[in-house]
N, CA, C and O of each residue as an XYZ file, in Angstrom:
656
protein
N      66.355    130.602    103.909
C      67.572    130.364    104.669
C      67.437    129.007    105.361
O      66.287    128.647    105.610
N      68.557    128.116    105.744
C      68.627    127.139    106.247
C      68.152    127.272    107.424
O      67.756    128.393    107.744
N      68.061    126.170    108.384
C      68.006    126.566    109.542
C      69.030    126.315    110.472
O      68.780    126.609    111.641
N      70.206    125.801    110.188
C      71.775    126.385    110.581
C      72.344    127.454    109.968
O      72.345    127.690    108.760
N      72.973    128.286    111.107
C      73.368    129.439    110.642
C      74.428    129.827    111.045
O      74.861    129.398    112.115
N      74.978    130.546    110.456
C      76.589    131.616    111.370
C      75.763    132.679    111.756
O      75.000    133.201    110.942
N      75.836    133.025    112.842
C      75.237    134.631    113.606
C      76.844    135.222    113.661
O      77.821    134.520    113.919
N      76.873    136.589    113.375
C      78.132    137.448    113.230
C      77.331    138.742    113.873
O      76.448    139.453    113.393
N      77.882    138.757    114.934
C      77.351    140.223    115.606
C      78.457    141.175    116.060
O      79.081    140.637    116.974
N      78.842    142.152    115.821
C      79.337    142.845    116.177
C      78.840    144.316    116.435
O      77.743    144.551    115.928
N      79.393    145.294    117.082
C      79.083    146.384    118.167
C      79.836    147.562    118.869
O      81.037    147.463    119.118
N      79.019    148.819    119.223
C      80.124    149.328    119.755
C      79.104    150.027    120.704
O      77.904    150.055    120.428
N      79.694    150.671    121.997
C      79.454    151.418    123.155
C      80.124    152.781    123.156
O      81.283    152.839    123.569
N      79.572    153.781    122.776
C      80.340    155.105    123.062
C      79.553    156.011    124.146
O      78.353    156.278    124.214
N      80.815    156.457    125.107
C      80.588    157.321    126.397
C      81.859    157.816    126.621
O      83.018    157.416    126.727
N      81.221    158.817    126.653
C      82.810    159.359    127.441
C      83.821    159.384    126.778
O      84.815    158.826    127.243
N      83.889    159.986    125.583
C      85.004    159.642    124.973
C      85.779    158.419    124.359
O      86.653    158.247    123.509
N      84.937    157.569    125.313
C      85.511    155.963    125.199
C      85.025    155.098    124.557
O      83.884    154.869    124.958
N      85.508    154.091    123.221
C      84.944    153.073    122.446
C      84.696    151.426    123.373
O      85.585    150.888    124.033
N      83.755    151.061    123.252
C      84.079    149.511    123.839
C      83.094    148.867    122.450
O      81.950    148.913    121.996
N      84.496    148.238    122.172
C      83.415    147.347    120.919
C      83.342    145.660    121.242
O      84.123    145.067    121.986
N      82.516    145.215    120.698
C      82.076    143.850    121.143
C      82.308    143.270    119.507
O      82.287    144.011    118.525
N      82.533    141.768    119.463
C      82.396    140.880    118.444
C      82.056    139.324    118.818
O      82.518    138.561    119.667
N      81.102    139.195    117.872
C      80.896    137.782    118.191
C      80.381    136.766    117.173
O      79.246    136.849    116.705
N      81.340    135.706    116.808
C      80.774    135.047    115.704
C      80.198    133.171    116.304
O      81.163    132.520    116.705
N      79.395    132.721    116.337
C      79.393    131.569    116.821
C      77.866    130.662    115.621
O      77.244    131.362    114.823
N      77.654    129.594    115.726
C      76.825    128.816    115.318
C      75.782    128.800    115.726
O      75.726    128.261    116.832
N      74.257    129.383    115.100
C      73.130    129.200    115.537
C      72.171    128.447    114.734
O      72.574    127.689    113.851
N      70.568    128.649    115.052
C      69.574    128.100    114.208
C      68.633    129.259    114.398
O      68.384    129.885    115.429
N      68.029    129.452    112.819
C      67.268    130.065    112.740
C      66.013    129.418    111.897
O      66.137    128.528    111.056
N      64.855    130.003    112.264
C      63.702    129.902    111.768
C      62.691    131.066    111.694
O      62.690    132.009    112.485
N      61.735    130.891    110.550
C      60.624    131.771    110.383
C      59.783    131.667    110.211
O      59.405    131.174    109.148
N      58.663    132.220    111.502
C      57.326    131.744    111.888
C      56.350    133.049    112.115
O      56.611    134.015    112.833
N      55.527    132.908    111.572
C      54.200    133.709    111.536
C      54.518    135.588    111.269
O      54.010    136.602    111.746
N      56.123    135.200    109.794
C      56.430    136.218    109.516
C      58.064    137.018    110.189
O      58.938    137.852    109.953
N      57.685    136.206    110.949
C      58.987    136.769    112.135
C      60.104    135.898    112.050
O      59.918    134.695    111.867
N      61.742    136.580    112.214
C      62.877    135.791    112.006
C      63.239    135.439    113.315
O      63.221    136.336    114.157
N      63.517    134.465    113.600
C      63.750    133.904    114.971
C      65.275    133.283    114.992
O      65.212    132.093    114.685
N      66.837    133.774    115.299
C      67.883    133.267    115.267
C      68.294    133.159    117.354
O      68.276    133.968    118.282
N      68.560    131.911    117.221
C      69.031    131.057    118.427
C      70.090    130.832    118.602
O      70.537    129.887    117.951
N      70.997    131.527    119.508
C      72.584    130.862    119.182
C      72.669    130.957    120.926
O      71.829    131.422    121.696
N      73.974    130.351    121.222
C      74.533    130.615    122.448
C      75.939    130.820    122.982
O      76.889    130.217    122.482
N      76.071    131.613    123.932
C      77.669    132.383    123.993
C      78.368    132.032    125.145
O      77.392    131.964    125.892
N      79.159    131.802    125.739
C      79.965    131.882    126.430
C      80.266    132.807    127.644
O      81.235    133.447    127.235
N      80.021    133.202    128.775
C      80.299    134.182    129.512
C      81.771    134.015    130.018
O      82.347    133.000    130.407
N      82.244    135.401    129.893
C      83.600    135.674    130.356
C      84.199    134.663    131.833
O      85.229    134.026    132.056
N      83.125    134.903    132.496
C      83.774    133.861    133.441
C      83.808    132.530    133.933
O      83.988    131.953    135.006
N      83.440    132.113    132.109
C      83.464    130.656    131.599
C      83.127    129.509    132.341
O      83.602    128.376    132.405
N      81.546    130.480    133.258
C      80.405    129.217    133.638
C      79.594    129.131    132.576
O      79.646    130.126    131.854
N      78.635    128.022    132.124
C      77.213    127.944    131.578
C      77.454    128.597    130.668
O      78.422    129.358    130.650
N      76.437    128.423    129.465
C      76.676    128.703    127.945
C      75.354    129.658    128.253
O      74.573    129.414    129.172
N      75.252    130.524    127.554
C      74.127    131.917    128.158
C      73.776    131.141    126.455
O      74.438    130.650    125.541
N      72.152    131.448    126.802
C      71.266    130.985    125.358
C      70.585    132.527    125.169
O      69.887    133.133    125.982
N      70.932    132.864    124.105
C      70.212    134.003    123.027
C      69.111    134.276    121.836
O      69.299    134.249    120.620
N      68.078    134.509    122.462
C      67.303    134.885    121.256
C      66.560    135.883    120.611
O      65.548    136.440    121.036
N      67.167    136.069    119.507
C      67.063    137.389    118.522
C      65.566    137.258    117.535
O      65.408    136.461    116.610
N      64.652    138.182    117.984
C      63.668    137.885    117.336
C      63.119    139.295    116.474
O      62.998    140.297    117.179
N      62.814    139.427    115.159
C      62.960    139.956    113.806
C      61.756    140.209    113.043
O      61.506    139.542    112.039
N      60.759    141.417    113.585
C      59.720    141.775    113.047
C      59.863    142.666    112.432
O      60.943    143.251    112.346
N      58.840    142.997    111.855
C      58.127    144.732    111.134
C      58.480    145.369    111.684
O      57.868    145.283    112.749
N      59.626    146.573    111.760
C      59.702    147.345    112.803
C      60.270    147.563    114.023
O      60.375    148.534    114.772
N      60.713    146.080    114.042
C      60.817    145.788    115.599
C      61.824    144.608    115.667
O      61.737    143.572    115.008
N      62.778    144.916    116.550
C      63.816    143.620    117.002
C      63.448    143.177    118.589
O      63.160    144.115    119.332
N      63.436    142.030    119.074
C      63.572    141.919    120.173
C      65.270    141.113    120.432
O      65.740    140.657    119.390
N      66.022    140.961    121.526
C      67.152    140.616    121.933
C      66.435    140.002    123.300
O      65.538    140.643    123.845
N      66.914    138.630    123.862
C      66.375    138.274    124.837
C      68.046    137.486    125.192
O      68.735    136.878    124.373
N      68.308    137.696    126.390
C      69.415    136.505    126.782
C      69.140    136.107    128.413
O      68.600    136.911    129.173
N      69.485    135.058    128.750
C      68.817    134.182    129.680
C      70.112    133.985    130.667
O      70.808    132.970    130.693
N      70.274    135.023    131.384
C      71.416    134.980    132.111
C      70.530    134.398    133.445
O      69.423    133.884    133.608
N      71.807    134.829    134.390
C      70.803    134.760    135.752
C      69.760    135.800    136.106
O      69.014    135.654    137.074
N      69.719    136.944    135.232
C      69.249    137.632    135.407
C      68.454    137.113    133.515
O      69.235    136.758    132.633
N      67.397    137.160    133.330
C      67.018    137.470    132.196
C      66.794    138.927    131.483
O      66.308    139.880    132.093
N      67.122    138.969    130.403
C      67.425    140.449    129.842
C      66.675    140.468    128.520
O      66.638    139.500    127.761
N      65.940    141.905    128.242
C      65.039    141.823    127.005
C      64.842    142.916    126.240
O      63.757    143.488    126.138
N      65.775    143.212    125.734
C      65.748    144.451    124.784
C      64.857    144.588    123.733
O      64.806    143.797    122.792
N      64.035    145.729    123.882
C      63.284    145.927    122.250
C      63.805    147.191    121.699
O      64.217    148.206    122.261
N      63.682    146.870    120.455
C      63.908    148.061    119.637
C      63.141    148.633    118.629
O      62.963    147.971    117.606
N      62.765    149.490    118.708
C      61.551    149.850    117.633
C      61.921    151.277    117.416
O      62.004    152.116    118.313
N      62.180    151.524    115.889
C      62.701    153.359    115.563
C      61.452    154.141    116.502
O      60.337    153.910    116.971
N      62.228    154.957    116.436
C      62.289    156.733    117.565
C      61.258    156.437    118.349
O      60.234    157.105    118.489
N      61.681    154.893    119.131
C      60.608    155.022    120.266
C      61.713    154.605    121.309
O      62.912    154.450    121.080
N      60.982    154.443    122.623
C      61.660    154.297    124.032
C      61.626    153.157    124.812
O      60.815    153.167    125.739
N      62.351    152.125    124.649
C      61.479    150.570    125.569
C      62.435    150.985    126.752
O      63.620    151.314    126.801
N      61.275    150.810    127.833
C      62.078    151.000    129.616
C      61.848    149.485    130.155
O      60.691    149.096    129.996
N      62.667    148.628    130.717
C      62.247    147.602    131.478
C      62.982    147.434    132.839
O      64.198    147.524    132.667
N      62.720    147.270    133.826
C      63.180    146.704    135.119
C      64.311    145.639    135.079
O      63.827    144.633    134.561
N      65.362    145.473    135.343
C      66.209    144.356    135.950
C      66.461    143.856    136.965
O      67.390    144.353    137.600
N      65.913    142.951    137.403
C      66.481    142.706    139.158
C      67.782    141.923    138.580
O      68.074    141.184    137.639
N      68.430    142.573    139.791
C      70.068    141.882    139.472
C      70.355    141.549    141.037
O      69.736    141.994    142.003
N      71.319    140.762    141.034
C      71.968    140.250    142.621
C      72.028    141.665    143.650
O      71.760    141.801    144.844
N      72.547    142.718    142.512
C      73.168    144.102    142.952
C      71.392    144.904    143.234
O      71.155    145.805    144.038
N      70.797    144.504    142.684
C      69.320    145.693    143.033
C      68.873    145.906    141.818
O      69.456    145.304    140.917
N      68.033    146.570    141.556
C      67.185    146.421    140.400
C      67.370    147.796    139.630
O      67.427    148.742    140.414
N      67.488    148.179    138.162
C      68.085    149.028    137.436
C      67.026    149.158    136.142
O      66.812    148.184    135.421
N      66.338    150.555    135.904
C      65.420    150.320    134.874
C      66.653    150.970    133.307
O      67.535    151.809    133.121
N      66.204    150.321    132.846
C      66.982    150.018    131.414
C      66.314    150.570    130.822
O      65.123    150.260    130.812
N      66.841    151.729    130.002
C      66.010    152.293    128.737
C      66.710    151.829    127.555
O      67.914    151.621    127.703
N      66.121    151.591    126.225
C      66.772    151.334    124.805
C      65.947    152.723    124.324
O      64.728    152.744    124.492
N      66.587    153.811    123.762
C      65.932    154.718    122.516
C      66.619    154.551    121.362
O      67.811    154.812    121.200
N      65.599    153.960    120.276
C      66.370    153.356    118.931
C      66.149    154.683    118.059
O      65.111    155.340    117.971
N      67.478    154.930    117.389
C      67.181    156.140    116.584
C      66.886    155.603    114.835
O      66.238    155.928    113.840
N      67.755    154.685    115.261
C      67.551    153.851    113.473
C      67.652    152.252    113.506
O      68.331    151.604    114.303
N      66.749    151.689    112.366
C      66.926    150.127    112.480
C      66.930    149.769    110.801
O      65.954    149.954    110.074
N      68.152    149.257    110.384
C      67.768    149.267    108.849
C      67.896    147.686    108.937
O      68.666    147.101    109.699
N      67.094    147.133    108.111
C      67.200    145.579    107.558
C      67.651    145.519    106.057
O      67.478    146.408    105.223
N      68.428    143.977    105.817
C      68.386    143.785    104.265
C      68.447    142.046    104.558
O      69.143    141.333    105.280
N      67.519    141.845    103.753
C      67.149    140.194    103.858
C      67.408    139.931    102.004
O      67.090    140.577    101.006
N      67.954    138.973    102.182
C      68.364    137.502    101.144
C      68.236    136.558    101.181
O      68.398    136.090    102.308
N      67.827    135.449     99.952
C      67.884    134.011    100.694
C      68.389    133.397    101.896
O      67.784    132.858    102.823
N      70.094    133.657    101.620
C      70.567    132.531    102.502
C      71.216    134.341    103.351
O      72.431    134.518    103.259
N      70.491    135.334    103.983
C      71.541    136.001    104.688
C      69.979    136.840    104.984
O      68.899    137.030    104.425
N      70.694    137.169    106.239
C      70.048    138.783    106.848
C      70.919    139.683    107.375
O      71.841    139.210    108.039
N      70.853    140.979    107.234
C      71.313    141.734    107.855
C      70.672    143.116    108.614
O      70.211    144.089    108.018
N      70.753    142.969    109.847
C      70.401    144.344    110.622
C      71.502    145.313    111.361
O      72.432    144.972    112.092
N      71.158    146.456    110.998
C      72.006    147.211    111.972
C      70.857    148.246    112.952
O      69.832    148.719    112.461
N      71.125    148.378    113.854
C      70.187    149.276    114.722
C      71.251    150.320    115.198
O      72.364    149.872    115.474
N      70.994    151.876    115.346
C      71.778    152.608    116.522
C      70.984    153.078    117.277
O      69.980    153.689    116.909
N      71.392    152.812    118.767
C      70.427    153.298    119.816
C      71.217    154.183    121.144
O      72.445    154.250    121.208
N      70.377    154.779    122.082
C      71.298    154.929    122.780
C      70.486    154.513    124.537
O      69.303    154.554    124.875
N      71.843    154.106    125.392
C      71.414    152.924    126.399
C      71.112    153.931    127.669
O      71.999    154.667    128.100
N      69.964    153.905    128.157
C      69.915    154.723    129.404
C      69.929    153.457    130.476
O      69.448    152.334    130.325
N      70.775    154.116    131.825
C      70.427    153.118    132.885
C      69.506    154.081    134.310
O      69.999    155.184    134.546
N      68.833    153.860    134.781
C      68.139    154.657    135.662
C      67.917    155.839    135.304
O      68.082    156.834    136.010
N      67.400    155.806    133.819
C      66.985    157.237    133.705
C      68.622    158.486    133.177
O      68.815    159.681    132.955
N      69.390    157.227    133.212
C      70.804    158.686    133.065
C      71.018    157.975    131.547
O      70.388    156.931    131.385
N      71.660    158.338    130.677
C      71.589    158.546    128.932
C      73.763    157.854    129.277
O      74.763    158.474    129.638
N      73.513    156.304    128.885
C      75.159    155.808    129.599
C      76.004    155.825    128.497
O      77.233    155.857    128.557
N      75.182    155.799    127.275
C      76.331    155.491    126.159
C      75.333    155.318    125.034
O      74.248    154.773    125.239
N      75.831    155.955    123.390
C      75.415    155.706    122.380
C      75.866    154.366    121.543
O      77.068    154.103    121.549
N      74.939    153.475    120.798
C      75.199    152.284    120.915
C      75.267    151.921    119.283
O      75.083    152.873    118.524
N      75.483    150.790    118.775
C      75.363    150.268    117.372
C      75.508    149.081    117.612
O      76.168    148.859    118.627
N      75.077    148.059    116.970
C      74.899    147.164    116.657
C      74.697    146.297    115.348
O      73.590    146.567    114.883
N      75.539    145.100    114.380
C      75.668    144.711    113.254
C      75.226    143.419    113.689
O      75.654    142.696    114.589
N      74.157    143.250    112.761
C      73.772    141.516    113.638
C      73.994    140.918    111.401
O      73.718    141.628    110.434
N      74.442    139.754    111.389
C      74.239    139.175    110.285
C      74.183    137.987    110.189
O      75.207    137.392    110.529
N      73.197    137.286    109.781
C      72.894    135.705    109.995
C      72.609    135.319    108.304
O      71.797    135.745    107.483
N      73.846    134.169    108.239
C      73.859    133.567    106.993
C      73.939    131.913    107.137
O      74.728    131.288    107.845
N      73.101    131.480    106.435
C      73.097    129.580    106.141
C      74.547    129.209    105.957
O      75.377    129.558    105.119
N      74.612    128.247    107.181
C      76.074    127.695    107.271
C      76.807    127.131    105.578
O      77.996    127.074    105.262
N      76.006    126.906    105.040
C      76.542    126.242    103.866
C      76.923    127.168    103.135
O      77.810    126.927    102.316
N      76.493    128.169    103.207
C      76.602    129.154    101.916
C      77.712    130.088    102.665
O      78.529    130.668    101.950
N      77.775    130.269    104.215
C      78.705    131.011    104.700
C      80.078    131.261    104.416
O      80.813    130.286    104.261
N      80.574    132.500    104.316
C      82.220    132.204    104.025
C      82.696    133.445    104.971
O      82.572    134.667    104.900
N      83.447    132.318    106.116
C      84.122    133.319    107.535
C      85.181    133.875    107.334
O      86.267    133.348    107.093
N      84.831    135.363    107.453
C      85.835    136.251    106.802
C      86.107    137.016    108.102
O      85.318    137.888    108.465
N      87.124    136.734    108.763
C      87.920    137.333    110.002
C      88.477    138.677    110.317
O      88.852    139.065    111.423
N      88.482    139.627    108.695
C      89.302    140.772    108.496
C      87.889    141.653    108.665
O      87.854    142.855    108.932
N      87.429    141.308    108.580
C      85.903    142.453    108.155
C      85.683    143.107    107.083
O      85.072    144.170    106.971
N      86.327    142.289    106.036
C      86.175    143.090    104.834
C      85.646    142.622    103.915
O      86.276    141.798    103.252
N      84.354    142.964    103.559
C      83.353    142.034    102.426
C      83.700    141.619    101.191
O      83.692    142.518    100.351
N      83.999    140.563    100.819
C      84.423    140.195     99.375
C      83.373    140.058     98.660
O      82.339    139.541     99.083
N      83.620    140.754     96.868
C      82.785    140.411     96.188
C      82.517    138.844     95.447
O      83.299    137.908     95.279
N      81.419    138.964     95.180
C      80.887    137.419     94.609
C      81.724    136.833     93.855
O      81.898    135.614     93.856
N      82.503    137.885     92.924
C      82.938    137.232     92.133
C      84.400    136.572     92.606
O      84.908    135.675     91.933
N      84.991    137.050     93.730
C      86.824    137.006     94.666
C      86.194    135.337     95.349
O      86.930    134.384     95.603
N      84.611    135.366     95.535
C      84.651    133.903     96.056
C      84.348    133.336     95.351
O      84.032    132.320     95.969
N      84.046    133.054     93.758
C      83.856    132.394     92.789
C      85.453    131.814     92.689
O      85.804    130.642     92.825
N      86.327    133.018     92.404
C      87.296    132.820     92.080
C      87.864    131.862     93.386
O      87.810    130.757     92.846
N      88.237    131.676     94.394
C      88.666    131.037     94.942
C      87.822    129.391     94.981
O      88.464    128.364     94.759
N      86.740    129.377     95.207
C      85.809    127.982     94.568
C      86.670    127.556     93.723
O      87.308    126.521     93.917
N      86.830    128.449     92.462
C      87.345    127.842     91.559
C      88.766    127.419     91.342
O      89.060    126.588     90.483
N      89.965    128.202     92.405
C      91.271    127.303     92.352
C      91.354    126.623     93.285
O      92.251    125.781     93.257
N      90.306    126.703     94.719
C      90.564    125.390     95.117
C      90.121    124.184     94.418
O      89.984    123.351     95.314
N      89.751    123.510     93.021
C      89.745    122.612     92.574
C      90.797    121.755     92.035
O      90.512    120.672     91.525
C-alpha cells in the first residue's frame, strides 16, 4: 500500500434502544513497521477548534485507536478480552472499559479492512454495544463511493473505460 491513503471509518453505538452512528472519510498516511499497520489521519472536532490527530495501530490480534485530544484517549482491542483504562477529563476521571467480542481483518495490496464489535463500559456500567468499519485504501487506487455500496471491479473498469 502507498503511504497516502483514504481512511473510511464508519460506526455505530447501540443503547437503549437508540442507534448513534458515526462516519468518517478524510486523507491519511499509512505505514508498516516491524509487522504492524500504522494509519495517521486527522479530524476535525465538532466545535471546530484544532484538528484532533489519530492513530490507528494494526497488529496480530490486536488494534490499538489512540486520539490526542485534550484529554488523550487509547483504546485497545483484542478478541474476548477486557482493556480498562483511566481518563482524566476536565469533568473527573472515568475508567473506560473496551470488551471486544470480534475483530475480523482482510488485507490487500492497496486496501485493508477491519471491523471489530465491542461493547463500551464507562465506570464499570456496560453504556452501549459498539461496531466499528475502519478501511484504508492507497489514494491512487481509491474510488469514493458516498452511497455505501461496493462496486464490483468490473462497474469500475467499466467506467475507466467511458471516461476516455
Amino acid at each position: 500500500m502507498t503511504k497516502d491513503v483514504l481512511v473510511n471509518i464508519t460506526g455505530a453505538h447501540m443503547a437503549d434502544g437508540q442507534t448513534d452512528d458515526i462516519s468518517l472519510i478524510t486523507a491519511g498516511t499509512y505505514y508498516l513497521k516491524n509487522g504492524k499497520h500504522y494509519i495517521i489521519y486527522e479530524e476535525a472536532p465538532e466545535d471546530g477548534s484544532g484538528a484532533i490527530r489519530n492513530t490507528i495501530k494494526i497488529g496480530k490480534g490486536k488494534i490499538e485507536m489512540i486520539k490526542n485530544l485534550d484529554v488523550r484517549t487509547h483504546m485497545i482491542f483484542e478478541e474476548d478480552k477486557t482493556n480498562v483504562s483511566c481518563f482524566v477529563t476536565p469533568f473527573g476521571q472515568m475508567m473506560v472499559g473496551v470488551s471486544t467480542d470480534r475483530i475480523q481483518m482482510e488485507e490487500q495490496p492497496d486496501r485493508l479492512k477491519v471491523k471489530i464489535d465491542y461493547t463500551l463500559e464507562v465506570n464499570y456500567q456496560k453504556m452501549s454495544q459498539c461496531h466499528i468499519d475502519i478501511e484504508v485504501s492507497s489514494r491512487a487506487s481509491a474510488s469514493l463511493n458516498l452511497s455505501g455500496k461496493q462496486e464490483e471491479p468490473e462497474e469500475q473498469a467499466g467506467k475507466g473505460a467511458q471516461g476516455q
